[in-house]
C-alpha positions in Angstrom: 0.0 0.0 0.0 1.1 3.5 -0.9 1.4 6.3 1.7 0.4 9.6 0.8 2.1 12.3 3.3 -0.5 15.3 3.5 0.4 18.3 4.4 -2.4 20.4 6.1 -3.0 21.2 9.5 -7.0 21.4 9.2 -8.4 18.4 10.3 -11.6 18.7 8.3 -9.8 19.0 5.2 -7.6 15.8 6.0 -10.5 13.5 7.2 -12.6 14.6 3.6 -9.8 13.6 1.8 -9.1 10.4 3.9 -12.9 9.4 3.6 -13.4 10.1 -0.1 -10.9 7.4 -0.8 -12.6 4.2 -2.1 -9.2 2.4 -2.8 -6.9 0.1 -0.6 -3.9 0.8 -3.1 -3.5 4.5 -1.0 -3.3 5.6 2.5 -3.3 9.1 3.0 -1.4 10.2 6.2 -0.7 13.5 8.0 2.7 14.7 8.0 2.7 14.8 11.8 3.1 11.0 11.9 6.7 11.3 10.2 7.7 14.5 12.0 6.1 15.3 15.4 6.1 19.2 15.3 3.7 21.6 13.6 5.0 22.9 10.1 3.4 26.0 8.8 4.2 28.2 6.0 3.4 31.6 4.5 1.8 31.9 1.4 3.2 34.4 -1.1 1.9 33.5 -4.1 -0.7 35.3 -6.0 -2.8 32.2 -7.0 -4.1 28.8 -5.9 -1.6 27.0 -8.0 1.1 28.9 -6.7 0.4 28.8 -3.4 -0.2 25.2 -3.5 3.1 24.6 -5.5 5.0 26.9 -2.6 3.4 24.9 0.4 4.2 21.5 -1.3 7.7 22.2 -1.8 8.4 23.8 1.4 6.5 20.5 3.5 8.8 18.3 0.5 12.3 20.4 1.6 11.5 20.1 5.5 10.7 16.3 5.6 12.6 14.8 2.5 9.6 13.5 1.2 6.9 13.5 -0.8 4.2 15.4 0.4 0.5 16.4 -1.2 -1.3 19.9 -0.3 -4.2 21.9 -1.1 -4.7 25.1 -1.5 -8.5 27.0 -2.6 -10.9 29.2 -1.8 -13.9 31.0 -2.5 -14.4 33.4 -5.2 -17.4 35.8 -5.0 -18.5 37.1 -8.8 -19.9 40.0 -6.9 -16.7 40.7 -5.3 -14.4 39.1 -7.2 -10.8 40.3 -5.6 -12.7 40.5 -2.2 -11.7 36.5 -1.4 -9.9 34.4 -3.7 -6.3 33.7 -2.5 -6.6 35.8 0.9 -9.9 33.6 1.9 -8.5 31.9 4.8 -7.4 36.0 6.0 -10.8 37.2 4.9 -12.0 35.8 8.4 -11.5 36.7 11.2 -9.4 34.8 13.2 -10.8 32.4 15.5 -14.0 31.9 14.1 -15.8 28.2 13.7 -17.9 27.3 10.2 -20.7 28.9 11.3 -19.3 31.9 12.0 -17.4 32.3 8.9 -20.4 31.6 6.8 -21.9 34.5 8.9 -19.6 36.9 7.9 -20.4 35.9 4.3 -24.2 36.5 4.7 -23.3 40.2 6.3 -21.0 40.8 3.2 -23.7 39.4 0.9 -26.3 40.9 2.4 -27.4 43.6 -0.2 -26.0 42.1 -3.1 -28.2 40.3 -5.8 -25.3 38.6 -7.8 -24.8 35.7 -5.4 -22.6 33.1 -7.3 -19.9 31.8 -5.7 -17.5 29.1 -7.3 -15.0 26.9 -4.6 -11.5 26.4 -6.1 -9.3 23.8 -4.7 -5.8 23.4 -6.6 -3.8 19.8 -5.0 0.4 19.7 -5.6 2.4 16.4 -5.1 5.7 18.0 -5.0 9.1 15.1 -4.7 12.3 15.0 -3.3 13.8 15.1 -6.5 12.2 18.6 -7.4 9.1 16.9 -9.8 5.6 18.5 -8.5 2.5 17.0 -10.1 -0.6 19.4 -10.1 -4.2 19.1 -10.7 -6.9 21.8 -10.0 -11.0 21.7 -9.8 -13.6 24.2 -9.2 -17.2 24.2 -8.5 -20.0 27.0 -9.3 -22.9 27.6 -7.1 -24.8 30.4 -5.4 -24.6 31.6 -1.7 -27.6 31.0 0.4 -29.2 33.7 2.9 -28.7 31.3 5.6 -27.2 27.8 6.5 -29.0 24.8 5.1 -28.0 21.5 5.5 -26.4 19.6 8.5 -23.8 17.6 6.5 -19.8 18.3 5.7 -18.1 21.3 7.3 -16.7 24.8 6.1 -18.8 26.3 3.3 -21.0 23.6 2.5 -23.5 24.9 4.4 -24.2 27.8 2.7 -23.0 26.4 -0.8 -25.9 26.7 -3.6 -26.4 23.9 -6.4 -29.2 25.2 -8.1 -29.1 22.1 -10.7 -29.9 20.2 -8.0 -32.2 22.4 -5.7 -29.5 21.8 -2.3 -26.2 22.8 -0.7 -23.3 20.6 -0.3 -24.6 20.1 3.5 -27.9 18.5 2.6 -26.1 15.7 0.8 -25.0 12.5 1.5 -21.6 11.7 1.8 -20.7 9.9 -1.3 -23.0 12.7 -3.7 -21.5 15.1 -2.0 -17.9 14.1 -3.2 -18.8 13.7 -6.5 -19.5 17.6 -6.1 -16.4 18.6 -4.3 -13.3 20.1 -6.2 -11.4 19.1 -3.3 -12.3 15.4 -4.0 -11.8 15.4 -7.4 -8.6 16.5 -7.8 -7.8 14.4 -5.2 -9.0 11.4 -6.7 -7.5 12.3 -9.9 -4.0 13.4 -8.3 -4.1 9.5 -7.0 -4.4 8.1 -10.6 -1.4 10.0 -11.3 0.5 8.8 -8.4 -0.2 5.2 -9.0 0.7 5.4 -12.7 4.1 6.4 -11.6 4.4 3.1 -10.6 3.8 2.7 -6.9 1.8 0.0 -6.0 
């Protein structure tokens, strides 16, 4: 079996991507379990793929091994360089998914355009300097308030109007069929294996 070192320190992010996983060729492990200490890194660059690339290479260099991250966010058509790359500063700090989808509503609260897309961008960056990249996005509209009791972070308030839901009023498996975070993923693990690990 494969072990995928992820580098993240949100534990909702890592237990989506551990769950979404319907293999046994791939275990995906956080990078605390080969180095007991908290790594963290500042982001510099001016897009998801960048940023990603960055954080991959810097978890790659500190641990001499091969290490997968994510980076996204939201993008808000009304306010389109509101979010973006600076969504995790948007917030303020210390607030919990409720919260944070609060502070969307007040920003929202007069504006009529309400589409929203989610953007996650995965890097598999190597020892040896190689970085394998796959990105996914997903268009929706904000709600006016939380619906749904399922997933965490934005799912709540995350529109599919195709479908007449959020991403919190689905059921696990649907839901990661939606999610750009689980689609790269599970892409970015085709690419792995065809390296040939097994």
């Amino acid at each position: 079996m494969l072990k995928i070192i992820i580098g993240t320190n949100n534990q909702g992010k890592l237990k989506e991507m551990q769950d979404s996983l319907s293999t046994d060729k791939v275990k995906l492990i956080p990078y605390t379990e080969i180095r007991n200490q908290k790594l963290d890194f500042i982001e510099t660059g001016t897009s998801f793929k960048m940023n990603a690339v960055q954080k991959a290479q810097n978890f790659s260099l500190s641990l001499n091994e091969a290490v997968l991250v994510d980076d996204g966010g939201l993008v808000l058509a009304a306010f389109p360089q509101l979010l973006g790359v600076k969504t995790a500063r948007f917030f303020k700090k210390g607030l919990d998914d409720h919260e944070k989808n609060q502070q969307l509503f007040d920003l929202m609260a007069k504006e009529t355009d309400r589409r929203v897309s989610l953007f996650s961008t995965l890097a598999y960056a190597m020892p040896n300097g190689q970085t394998l990249i796959v990105e996914k996005s997903l268009t929706g509209e904000l709600t006016v308030e939380e619906m749904g009791t399922e997933g965490y972070g934005f799912d709540r308030c995350f529109y599919l109007p195709t479908i007449g839901k959020t991403l919190a009023q689905l059921p696990l498996e649907e839901r990661n069929n939606y999610s750009p975070r689980v689609r790269a993923l599970r892409e970015m693990v085709d690419q792995i294996l065809s390296m040939g690990a097994d």
